[in-house]
ROTI-117551 format. One record per residue: residue number from 0; residue in one letter; x, y, z of N, C-alpha, C, O in turn. Coordinates in Angstrom, 3 decimals, always signed. Example, Ala and Ser with C-alpha at 12.3 -4.5 7.8 and 13.67 -1.06 7.14 Angstrom:
[atom 0 'A' [+13.190 -5.690 +7.800] [+12.300 -4.500 +7.800] [+13.200 -3.300 +7.800] [+14.236 -3.319 +8.465]] [atom 1 'S' [+12.850 -2.250 +7.080] [+13.670 -1.060 +7.140] [+12.900 +0.030 +7.870] [+13.409 +1.138 +8.039]] 
END
This chain:
[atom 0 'X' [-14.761 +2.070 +13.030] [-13.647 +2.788 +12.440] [-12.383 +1.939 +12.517] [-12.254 +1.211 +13.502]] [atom 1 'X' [-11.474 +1.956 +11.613] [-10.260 +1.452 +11.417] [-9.201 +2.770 +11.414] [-9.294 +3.735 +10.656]] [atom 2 'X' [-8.416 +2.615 +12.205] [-7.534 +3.707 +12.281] [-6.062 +3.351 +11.744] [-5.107 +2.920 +12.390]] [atom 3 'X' [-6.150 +3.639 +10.442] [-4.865 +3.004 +9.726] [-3.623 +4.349 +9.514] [-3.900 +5.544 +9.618]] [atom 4 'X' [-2.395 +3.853 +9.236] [-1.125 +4.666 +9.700] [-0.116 +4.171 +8.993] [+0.215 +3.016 +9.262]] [atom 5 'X' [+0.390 +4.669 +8.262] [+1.599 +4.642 +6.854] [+2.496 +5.219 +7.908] [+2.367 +5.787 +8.993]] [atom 6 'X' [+3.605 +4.768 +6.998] [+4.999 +5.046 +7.310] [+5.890 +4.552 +6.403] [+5.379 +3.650 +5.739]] [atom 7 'X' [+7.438 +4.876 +6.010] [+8.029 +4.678 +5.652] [+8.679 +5.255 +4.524] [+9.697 +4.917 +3.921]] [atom 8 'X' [+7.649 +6.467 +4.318] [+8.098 +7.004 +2.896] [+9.107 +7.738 +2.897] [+9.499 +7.964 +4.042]] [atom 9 'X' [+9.790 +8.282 +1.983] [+10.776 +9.041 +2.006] [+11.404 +9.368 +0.555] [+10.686 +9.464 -0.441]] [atom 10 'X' [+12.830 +9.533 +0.521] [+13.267 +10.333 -0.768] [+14.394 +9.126 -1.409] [+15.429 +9.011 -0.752]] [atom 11 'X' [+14.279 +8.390 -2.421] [+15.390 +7.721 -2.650] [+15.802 +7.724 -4.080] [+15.062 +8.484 -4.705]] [atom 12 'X' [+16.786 +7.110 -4.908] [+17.025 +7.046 -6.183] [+16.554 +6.256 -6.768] [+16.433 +5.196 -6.154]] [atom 13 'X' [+16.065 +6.277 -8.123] [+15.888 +5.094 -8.968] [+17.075 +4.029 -8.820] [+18.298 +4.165 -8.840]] [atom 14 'X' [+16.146 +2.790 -8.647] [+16.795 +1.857 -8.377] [+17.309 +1.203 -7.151] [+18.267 +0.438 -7.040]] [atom 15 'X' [+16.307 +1.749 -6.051] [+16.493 +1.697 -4.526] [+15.370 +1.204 -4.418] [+14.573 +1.352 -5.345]] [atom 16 'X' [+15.013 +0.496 -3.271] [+14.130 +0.550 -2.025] [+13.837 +0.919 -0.908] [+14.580 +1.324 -0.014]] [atom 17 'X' [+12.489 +0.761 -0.927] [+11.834 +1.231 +0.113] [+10.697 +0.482 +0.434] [+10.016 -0.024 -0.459]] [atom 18 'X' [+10.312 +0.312 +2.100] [+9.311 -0.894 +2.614] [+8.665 +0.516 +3.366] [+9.239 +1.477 +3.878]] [atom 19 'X' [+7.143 +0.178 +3.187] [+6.072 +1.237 +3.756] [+5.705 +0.187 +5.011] [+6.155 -0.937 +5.234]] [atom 20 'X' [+4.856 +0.871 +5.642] [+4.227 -0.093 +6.297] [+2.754 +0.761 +6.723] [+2.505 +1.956 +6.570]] [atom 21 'X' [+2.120 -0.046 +7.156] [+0.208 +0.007 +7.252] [-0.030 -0.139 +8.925] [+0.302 -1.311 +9.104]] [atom 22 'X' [-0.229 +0.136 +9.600] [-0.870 -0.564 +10.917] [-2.260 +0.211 +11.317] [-2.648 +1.299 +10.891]] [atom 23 'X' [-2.890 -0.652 +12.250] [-4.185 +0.187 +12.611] [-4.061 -0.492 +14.133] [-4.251 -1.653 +14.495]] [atom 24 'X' [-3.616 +0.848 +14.968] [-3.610 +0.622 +16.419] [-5.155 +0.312 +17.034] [-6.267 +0.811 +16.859]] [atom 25 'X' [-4.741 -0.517 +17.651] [-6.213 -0.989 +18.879] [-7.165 -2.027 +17.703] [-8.088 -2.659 +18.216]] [atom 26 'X' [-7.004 -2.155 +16.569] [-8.290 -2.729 +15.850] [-7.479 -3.701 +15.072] [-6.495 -3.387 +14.401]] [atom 27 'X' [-7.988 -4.984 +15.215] [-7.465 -6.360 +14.240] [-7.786 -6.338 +12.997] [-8.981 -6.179 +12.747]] [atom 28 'X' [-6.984 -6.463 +12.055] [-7.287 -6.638 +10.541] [-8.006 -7.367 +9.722] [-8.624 -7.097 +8.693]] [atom 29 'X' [-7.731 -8.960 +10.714] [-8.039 -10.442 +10.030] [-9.290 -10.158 +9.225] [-9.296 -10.903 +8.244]] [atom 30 'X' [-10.364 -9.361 +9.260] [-11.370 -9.594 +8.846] [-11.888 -8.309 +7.606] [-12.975 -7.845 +7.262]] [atom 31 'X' [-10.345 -8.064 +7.181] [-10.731 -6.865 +6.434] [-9.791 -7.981 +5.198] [-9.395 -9.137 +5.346]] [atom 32 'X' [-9.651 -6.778 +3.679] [-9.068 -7.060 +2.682] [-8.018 -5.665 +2.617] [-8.394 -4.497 +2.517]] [atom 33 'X' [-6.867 -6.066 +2.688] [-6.126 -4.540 +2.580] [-5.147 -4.059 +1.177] [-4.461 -4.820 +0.496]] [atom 34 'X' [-5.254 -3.123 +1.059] [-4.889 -2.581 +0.150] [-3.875 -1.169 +0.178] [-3.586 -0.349 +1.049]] [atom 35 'X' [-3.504 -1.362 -1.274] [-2.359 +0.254 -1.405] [-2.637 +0.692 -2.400] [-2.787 +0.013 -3.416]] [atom 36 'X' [-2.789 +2.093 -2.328] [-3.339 +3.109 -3.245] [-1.973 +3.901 -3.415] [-1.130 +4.050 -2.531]] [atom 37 'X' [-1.917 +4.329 -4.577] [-0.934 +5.939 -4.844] [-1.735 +7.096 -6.120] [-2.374 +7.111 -7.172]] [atom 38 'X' [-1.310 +7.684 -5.397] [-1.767 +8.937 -6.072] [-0.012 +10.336 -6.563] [+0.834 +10.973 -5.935]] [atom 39 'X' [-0.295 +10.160 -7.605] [+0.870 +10.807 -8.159] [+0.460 +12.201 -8.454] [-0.643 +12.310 -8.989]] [atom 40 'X' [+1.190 +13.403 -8.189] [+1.326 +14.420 -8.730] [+0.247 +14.951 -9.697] [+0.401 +14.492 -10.828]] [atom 41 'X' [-0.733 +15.734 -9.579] [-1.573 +16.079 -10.977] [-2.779 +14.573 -11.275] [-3.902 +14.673 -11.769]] [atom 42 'X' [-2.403 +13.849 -11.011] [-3.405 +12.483 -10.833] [-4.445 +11.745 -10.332] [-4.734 +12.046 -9.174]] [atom 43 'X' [-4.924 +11.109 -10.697] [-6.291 +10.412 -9.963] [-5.376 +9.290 -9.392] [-4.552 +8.693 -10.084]] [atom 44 'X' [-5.587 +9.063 -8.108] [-5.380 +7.729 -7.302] [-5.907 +6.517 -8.227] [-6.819 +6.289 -9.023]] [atom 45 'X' [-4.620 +5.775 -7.561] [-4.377 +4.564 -9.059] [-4.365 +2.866 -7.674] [-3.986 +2.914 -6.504]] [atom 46 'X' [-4.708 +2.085 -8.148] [-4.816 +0.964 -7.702] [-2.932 +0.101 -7.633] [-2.223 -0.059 -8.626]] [atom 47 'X' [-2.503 -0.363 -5.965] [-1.445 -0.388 -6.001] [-1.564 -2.346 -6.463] [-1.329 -3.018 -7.468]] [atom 48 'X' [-1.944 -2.552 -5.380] [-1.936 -3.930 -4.475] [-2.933 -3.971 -3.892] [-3.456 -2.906 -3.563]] [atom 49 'X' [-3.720 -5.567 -3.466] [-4.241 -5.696 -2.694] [-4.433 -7.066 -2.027] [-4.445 -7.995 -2.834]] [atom 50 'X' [-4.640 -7.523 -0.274] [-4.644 -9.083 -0.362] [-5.893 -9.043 +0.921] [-6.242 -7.997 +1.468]] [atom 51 'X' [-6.253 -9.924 +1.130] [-7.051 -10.255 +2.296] [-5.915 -10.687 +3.517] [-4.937 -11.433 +3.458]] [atom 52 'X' [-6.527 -9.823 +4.727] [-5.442 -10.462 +6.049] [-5.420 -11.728 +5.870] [-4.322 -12.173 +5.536]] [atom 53 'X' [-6.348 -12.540 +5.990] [-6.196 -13.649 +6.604] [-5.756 -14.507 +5.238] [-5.992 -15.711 +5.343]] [atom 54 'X' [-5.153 -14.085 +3.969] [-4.348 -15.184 +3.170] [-5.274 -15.154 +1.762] [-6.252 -14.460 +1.482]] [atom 55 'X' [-4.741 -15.935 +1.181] [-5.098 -15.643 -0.630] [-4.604 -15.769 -1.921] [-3.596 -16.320 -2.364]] [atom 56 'X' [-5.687 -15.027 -2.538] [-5.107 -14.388 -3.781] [-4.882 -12.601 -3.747] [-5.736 -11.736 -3.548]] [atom 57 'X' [-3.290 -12.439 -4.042] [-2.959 -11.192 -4.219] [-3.066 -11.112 -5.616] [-2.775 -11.854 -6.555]] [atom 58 'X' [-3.904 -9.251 -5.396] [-3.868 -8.637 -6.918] [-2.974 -7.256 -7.148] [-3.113 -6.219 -6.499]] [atom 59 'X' [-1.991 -7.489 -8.261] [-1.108 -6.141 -8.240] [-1.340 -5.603 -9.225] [-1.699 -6.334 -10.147]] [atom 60 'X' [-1.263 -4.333 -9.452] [-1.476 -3.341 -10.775] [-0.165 -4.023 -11.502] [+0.749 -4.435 -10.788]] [atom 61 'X' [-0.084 -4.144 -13.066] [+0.629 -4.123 -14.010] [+1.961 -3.445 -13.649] [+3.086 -3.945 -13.661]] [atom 62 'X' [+1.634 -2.359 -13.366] [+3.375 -1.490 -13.240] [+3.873 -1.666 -12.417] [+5.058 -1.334 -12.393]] [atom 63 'X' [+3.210 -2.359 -11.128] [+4.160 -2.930 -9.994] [+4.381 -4.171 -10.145] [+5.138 -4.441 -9.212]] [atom 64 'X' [+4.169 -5.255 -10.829] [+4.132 -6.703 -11.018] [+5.771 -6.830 -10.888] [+6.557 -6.146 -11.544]] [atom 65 'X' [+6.138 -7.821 -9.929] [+7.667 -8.158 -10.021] [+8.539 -6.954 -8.876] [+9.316 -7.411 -8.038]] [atom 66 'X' [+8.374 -5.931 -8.942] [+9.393 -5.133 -8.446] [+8.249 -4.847 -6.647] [+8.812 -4.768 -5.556]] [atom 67 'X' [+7.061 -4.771 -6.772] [+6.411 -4.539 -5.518] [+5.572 -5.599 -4.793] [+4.436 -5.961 -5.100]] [atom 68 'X' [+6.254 -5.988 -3.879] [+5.532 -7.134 -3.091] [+4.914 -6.849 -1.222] [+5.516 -6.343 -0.274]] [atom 69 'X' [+3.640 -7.373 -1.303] [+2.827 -6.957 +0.178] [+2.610 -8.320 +0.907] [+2.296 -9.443 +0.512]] [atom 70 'X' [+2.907 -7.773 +2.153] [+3.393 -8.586 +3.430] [+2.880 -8.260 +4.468] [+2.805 -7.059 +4.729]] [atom 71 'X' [+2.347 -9.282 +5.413] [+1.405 -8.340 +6.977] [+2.418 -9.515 +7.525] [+3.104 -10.425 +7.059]] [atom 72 'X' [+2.079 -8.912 +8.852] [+2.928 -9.801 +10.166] [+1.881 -9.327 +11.153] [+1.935 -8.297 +11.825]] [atom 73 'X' [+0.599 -10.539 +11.133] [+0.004 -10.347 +12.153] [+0.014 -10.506 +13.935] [-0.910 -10.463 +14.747]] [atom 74 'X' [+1.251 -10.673 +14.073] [+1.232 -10.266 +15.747] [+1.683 -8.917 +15.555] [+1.966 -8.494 +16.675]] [atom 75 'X' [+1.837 -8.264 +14.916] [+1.985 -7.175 +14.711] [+1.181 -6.047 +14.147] [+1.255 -4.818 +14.127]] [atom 76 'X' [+0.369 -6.994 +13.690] [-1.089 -6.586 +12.945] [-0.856 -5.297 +12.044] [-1.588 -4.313 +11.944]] [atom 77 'X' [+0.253 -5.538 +11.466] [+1.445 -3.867 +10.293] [+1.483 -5.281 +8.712] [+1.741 -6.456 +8.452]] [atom 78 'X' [+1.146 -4.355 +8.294] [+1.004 -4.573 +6.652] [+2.156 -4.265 +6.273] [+2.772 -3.752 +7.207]] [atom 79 'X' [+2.891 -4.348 +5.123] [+4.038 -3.672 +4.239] [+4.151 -4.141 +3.072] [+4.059 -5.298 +2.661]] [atom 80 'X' [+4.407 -2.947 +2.431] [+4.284 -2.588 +0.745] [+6.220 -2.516 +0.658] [+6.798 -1.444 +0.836]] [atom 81 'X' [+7.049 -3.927 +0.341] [+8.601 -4.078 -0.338] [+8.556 -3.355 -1.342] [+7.523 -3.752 -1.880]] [atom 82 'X' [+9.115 -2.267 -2.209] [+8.940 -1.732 -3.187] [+10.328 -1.601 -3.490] [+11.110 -0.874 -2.877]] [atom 83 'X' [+10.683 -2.545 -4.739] [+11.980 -2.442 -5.335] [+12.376 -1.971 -6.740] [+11.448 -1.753 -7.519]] [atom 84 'X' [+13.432 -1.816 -7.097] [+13.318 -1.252 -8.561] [+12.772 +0.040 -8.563] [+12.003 +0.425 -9.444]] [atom 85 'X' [+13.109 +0.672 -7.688] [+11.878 +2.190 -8.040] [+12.197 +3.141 -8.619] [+13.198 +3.852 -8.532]] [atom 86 'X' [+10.876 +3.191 -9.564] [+11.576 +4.344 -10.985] [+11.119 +5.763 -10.466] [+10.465 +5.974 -9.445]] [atom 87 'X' [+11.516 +6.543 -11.225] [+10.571 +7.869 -11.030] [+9.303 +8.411 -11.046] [+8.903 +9.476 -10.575]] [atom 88 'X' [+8.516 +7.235 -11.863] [+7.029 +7.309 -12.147] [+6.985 +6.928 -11.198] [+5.932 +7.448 -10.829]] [atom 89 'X' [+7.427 +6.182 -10.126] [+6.545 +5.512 -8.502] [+6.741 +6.404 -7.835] [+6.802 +6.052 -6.657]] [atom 90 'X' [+6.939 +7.885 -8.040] [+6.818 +8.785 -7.123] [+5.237 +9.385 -7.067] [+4.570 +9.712 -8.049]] [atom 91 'X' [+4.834 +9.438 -5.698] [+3.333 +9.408 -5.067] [+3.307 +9.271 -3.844] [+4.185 +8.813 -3.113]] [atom 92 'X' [+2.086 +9.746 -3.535] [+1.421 +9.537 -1.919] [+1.060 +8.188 -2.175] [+0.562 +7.736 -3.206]] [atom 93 'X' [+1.519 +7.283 -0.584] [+1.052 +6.206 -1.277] [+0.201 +6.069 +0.224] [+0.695 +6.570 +1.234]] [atom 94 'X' [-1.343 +5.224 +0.283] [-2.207 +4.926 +0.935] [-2.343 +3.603 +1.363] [-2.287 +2.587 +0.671]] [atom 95 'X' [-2.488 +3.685 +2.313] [-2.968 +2.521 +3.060] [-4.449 +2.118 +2.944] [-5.130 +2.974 +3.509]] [atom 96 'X' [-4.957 +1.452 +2.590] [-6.785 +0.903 +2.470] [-7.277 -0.649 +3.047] [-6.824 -1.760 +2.770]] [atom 97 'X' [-8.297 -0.282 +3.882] [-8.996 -1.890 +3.860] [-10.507 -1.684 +3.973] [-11.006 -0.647 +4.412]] [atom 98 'X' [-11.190 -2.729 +3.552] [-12.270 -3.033 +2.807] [-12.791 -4.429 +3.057] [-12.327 -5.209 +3.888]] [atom 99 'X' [-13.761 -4.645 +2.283] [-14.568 -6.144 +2.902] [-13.961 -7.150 +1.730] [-13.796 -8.363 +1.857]] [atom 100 'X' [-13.630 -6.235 +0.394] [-14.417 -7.358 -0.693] [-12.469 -7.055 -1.405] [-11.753 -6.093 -1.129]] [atom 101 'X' [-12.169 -8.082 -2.194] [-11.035 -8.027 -2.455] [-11.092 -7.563 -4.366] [-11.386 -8.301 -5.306]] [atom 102 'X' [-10.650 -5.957 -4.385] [-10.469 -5.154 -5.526] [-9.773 -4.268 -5.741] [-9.160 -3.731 -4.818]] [atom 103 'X' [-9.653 -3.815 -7.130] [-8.814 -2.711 -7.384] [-9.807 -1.434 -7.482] [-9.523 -0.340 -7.969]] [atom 104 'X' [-10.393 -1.622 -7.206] [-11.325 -0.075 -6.732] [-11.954 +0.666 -5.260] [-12.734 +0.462 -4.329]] [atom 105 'X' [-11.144 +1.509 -5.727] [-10.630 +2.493 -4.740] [-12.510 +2.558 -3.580] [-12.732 +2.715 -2.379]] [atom 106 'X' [-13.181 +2.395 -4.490] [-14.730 +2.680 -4.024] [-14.858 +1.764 -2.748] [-15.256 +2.204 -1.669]] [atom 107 'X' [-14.377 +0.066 -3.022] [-14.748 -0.951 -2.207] [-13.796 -0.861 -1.058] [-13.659 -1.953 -0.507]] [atom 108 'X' [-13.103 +0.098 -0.532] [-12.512 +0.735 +0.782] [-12.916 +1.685 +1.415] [-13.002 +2.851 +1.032]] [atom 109 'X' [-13.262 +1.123 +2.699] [-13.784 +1.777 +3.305] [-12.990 +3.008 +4.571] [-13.462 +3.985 +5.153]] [atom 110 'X' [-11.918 +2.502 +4.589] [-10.846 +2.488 +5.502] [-9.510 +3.301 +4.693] [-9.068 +2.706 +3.710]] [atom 111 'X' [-8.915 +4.512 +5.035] [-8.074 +4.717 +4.292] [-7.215 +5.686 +5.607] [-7.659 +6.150 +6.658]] [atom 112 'X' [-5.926 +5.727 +5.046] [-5.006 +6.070 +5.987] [-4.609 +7.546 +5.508] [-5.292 +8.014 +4.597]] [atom 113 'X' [-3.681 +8.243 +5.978] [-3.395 +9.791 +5.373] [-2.175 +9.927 +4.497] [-1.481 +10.934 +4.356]] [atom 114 'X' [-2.009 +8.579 +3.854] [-0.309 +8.458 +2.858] [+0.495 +8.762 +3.784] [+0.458 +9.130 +4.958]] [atom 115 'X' [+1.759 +8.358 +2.425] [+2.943 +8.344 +3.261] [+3.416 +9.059 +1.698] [+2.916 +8.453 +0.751]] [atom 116 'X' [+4.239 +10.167 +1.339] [+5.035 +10.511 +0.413] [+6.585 +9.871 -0.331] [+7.705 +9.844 +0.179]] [atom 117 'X' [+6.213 +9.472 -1.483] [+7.563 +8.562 -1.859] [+7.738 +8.954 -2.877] [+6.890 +8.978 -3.769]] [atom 118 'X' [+9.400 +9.521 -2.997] [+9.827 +10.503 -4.076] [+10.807 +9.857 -4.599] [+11.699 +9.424 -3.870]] [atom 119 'X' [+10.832 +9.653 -6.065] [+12.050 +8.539 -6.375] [+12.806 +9.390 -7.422] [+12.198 +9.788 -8.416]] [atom 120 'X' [+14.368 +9.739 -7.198] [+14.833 +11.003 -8.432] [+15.466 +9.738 -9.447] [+15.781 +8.554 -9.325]] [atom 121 'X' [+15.443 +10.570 -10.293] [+16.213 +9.667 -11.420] [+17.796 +10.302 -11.351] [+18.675 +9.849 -12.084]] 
END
């Protein structure tokens, strides 16, 4: 088991930021691929980001390209999702995920955290 743990969400305006963060107490990452999921209002969970701990190639969904960037600090072994520019459509639960294999499907995670809620008003 991976015991993963969001944080950071909250209520802000279009055109603000906000940094989430991921950790999984007691258990090392290096050997997973991690990822961010959101799930919006009325919606099917949508593919955020994703990178391997230990370094890579990062893959971002289209609508975050440029404005959302993911970052781990492994002595800290905490992931984080920079999320800038944020419109009103990026309002969602957003998830924490890790997995073996590096994708945008939600299937190849095995590991998922309980969101964090991020509400962006216009």
């Amino acid at each position: 088991q991976v015991p993963l743990v969001e944080s950071g969400g909250g209520l802000v305006q279009a055109g603000d930021s906000l940094r989430l963060s991921c950790g999984a107490s007691g258990r090392t990452l290096i050997d997973y691929v991690m990822g961010w999921f959101r799930q919006a209002p009325g919606k099917e969970r949508e593919f955020v980001v994703a990178i391997p701990w230990s370094g890579g190639r990062t893959s971002y969904a289209d609508s975050v390209k440029g404005r959302f960037t993911i970052t781990r600090d492994n002595a800290k072994n905490t992931m984080f999702l920079q999320m800038n520019s944020l419109k009103p459509g990026d309002t969602a639960v957003y998830y924490c995920a890790a997995g073996r294999v590096l994708s945008t499907d939600q299937k190849d995670f095995d590991y998922w955290g309980e969101g964090t809620l991020v509400t962006v008003s216009s």
